[in-house]
C-alpha positions in Angstrom: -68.6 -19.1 -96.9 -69.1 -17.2 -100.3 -70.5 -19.4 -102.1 -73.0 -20.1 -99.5 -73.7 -16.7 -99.6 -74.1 -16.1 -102.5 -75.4 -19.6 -103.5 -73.2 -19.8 -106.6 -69.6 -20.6 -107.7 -69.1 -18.2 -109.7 -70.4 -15.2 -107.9 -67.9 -16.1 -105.1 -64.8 -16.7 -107.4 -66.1 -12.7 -108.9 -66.1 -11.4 -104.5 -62.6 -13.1 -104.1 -60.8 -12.2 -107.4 -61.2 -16.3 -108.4 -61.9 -18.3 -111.3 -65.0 -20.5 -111.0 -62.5 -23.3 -111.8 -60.4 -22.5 -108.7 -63.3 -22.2 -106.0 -64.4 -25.4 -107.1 -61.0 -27.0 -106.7 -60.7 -25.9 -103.1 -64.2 -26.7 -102.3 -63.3 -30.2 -103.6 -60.2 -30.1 -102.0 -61.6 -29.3 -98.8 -65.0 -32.2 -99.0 -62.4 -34.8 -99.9 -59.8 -33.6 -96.6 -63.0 -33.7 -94.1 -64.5 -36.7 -95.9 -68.0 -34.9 -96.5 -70.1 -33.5 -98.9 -70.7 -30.0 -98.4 -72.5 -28.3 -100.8 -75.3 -29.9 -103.4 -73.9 -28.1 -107.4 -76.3 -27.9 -109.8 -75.3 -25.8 -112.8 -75.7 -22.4 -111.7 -76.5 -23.2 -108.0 -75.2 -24.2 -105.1 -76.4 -24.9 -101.6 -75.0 -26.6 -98.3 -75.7 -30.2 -97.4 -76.6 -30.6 -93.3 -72.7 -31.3 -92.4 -72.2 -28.4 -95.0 -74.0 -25.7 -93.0 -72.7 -27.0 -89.6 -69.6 -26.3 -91.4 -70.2 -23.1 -92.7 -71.9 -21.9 -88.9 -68.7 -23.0 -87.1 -66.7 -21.2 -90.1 -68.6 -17.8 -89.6 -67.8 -18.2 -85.7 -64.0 -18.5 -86.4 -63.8 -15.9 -89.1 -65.2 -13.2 -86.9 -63.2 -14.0 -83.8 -60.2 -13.5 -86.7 -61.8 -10.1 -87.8 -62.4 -9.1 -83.8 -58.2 -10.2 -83.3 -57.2 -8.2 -86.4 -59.0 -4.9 -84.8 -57.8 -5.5 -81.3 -54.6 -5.1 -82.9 -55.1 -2.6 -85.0 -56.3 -0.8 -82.8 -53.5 -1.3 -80.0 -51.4 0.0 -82.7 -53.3 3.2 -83.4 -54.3 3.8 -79.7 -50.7 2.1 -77.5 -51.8 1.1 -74.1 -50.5 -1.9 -71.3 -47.3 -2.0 -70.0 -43.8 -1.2 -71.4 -40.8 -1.9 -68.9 -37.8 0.1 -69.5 -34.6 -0.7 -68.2 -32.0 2.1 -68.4 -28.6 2.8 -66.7 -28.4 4.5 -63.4 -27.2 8.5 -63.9 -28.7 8.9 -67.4 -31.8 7.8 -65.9 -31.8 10.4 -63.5 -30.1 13.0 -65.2 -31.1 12.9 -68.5 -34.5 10.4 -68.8 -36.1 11.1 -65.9 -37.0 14.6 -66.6 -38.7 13.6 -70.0 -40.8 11.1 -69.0 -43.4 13.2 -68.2 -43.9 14.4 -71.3 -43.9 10.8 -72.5 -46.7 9.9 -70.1 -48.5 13.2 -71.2 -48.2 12.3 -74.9 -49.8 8.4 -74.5 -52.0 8.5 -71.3 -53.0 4.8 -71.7 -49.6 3.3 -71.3 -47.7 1.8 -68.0 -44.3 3.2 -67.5 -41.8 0.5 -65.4 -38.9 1.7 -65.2 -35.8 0.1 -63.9 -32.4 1.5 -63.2 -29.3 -0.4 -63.0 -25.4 -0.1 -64.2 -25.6 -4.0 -64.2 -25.9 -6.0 -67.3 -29.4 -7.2 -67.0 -30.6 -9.6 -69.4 -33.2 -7.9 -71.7 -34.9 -11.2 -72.6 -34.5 -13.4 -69.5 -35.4 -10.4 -67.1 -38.8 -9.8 -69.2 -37.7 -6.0 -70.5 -39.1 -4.3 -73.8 -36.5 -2.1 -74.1 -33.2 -1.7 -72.3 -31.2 1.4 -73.0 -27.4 1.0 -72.7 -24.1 2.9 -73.3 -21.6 1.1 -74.7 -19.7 0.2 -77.4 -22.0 -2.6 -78.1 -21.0 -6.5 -79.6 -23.2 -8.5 -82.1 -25.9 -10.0 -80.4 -29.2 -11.5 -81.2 -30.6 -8.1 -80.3 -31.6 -5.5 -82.2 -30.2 -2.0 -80.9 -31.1 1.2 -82.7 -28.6 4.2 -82.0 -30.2 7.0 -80.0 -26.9 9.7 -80.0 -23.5 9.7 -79.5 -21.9 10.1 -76.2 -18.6 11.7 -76.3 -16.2 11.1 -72.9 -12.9 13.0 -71.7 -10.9 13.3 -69.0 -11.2 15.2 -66.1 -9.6 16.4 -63.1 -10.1 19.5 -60.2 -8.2 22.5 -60.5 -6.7 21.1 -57.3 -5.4 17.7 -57.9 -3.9 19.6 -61.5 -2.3 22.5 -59.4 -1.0 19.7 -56.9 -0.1 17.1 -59.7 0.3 19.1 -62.8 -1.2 18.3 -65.7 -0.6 15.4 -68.1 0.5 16.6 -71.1 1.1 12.8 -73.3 -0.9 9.6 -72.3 1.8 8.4 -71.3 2.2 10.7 -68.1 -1.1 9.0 -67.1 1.0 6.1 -65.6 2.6 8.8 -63.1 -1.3 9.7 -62.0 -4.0 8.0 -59.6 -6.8 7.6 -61.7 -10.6 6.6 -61.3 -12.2 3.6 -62.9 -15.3 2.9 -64.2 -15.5 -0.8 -63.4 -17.4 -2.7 -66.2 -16.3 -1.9 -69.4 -15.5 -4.2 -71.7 -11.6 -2.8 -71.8 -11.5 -3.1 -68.4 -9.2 -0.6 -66.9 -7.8 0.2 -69.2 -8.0 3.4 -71.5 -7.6 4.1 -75.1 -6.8 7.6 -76.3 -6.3 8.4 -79.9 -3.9 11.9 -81.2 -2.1 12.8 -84.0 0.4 10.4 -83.0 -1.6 7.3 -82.8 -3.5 5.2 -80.4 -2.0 4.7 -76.8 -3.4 2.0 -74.5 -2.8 3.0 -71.0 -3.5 1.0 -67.8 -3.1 3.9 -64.8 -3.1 2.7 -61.0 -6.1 3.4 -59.8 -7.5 4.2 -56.0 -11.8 4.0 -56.7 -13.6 1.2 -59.1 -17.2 1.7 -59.0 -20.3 1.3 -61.8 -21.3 4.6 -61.4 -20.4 7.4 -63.4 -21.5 9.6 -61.0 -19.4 8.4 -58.0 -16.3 9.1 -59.9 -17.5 12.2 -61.3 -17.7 13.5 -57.5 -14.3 11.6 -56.2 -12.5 13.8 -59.1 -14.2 17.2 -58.3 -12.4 16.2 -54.5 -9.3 16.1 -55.6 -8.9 12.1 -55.6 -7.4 11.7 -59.2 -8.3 11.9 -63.0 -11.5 10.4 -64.2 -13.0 9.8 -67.9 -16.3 10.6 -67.9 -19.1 10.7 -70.7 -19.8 14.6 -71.5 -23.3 14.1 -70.1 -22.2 13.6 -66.5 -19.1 16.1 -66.2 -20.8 19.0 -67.9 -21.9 21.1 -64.9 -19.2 20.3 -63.5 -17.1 21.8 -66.1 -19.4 24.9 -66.5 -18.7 25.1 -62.7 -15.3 25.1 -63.1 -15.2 22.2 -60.5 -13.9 20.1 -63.2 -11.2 20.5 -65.9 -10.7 18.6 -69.1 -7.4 17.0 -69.3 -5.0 16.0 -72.6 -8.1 17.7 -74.9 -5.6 16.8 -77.8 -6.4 13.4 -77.4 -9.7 11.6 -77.6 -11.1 8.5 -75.9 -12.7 6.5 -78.3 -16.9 8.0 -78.2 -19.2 5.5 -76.5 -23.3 5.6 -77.6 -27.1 5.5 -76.3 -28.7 2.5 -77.6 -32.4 1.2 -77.4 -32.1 -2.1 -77.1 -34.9 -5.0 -77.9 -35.6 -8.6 -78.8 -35.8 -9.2 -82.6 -39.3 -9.6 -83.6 -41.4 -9.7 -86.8 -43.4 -6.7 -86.3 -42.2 -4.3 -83.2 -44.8 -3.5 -81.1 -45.9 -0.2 -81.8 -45.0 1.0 -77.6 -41.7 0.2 -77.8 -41.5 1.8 -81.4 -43.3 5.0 -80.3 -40.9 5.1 -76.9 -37.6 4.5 -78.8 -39.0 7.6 -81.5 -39.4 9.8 -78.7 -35.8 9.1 -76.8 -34.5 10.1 -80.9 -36.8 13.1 -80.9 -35.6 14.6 -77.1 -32.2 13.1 -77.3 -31.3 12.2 -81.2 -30.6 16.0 -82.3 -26.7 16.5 -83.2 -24.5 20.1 -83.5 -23.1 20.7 -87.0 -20.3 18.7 -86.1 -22.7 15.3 -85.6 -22.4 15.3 -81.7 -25.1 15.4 -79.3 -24.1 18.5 -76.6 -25.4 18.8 -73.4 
């Protein structure tokens, strides 16, 4: 296309940075792959034959349907807008994310929020989601999972199972307690707490498995046993004095918020904006690195 232009070999190798050498070569290289001449040379001009200005119509077709992609894009990426399905886990989704969404909306009008709640394992991939936010202790995966915050856990008990129970004062006294189970963790039932004198693994008996944090969160402000609960969840509780925190010498190992997508080349620029705004309204940390709620 530049030499047609500009009807010379060496003023196109000057436009493209080229040696007048070079162009030739790949016009050369190029007549002898189609099996056509397309330009006539003389020594300081060149024109296109007939098949060589069918060639160069069809080629200034396809290189502006290129430039009109590269825009399209660019422009996506400057101006984000479609559809972005989230998939997120039940109580943080209505506890903590959504009463920010909102402001997400607010701050990029043009996109399409769906959002899907669930404590099951969905399948980020097969079930079509651009980013699914999960806490966990995550394994390697094919995913990519950028972490949002920390999310501390502790357990937890009324004032009236404790005054009716007493309090445990080792891990160990666990196994003398009813607890309540969060049922799809990796460890299963069972709980890890760490102290000055090592790690204990404990397996209590247990009277509710569910997959919400929630449920157990209100079976243990009834009296029904201890439960370990994320910080988020048990907060107000605790501020209410509905709930108390149990063996606070000891510390279940922290679970985290991650943002979770397919590995790709170049992330899309919604689910990059979306994952920088969960960091910015849920990334900040006290001085001791720990999100607080």
């Amino acid at each position: 296309m530049k030499v047609v232009e500009s009807g010379s070999f060496a003023e196109a190798g000057r436009q493209l940075r080229l040696s007048r050498s070079a162009i030739s070569k790949y016009i050369a290289d190029l007549e002898e792959s189609l099996g056509v001449q397309l330009l006539n040379r003389t020594t300081r001009h060149a024109s296109p034959t007939e098949n060589g200005q069918r060639y160069f119509e069809r080629a200034v077709v396809i290189l502006s349907e290129i430039e009109a992609a590269d825009q399209a894009v660019t422009q996506a990426q400057s101006a984000p807008r479609g559809l972005l399905r989230v998939n997120a886990p039940m109580s943080f989704g209505t506890m903590q994310l959504g009463p920010v969404l909102a402001d997400f909306m607010a701050r990029y009008p043009e996109l399409q929020l769906q959002i899907v709640l669930s404590d099951d394992l969905l399948d980020p991939v097969q079930d079509g989601f651009d980013v699914t936010l999960r806490i966990a202790d995550l394994e390697s995966s094919s995913l990519i999972a950028r972490k949002i915050m920390p999310v501390p856990r502790m357990i937890c008990a009324s004032p009236g199972y404790l005054a009716y129970h007493g309090s445990p004062r080792h891990p160990q006294d666990l196994r003398e307690h009813v607890s309540l189970t969060y049922g799809f963790l990796l460890t299963g039932n069972q709980w890890k707490l760490s102290g000055r004198d090592g790690d204990h693994w404990i397996q209590p008996s247990w009277s509710l498995c569910v997959n919400n944090a929630e449920v157990l969160r209100d079976a243990a402000i009834k009296g029904r046993g201890l439960a370990l609960l994320p910080e988020f969840i048990a907060a107000d509780a605790l501020k209410k004095g509905e709930l108390q925190i149990v063996l606070d010498d000891y510390s279940a190992p922290p679970l985290a918020l991650y943002a979770v997508y397919p590995p790709t080349r170049h992330l899309s620029v919604k689910v990059r904006l979306f994952i920088d705004f969960l960091v910015e309204r849920f990334g900040r940390e006290d001085e001791a690195g720990v999100r607080r709620w």
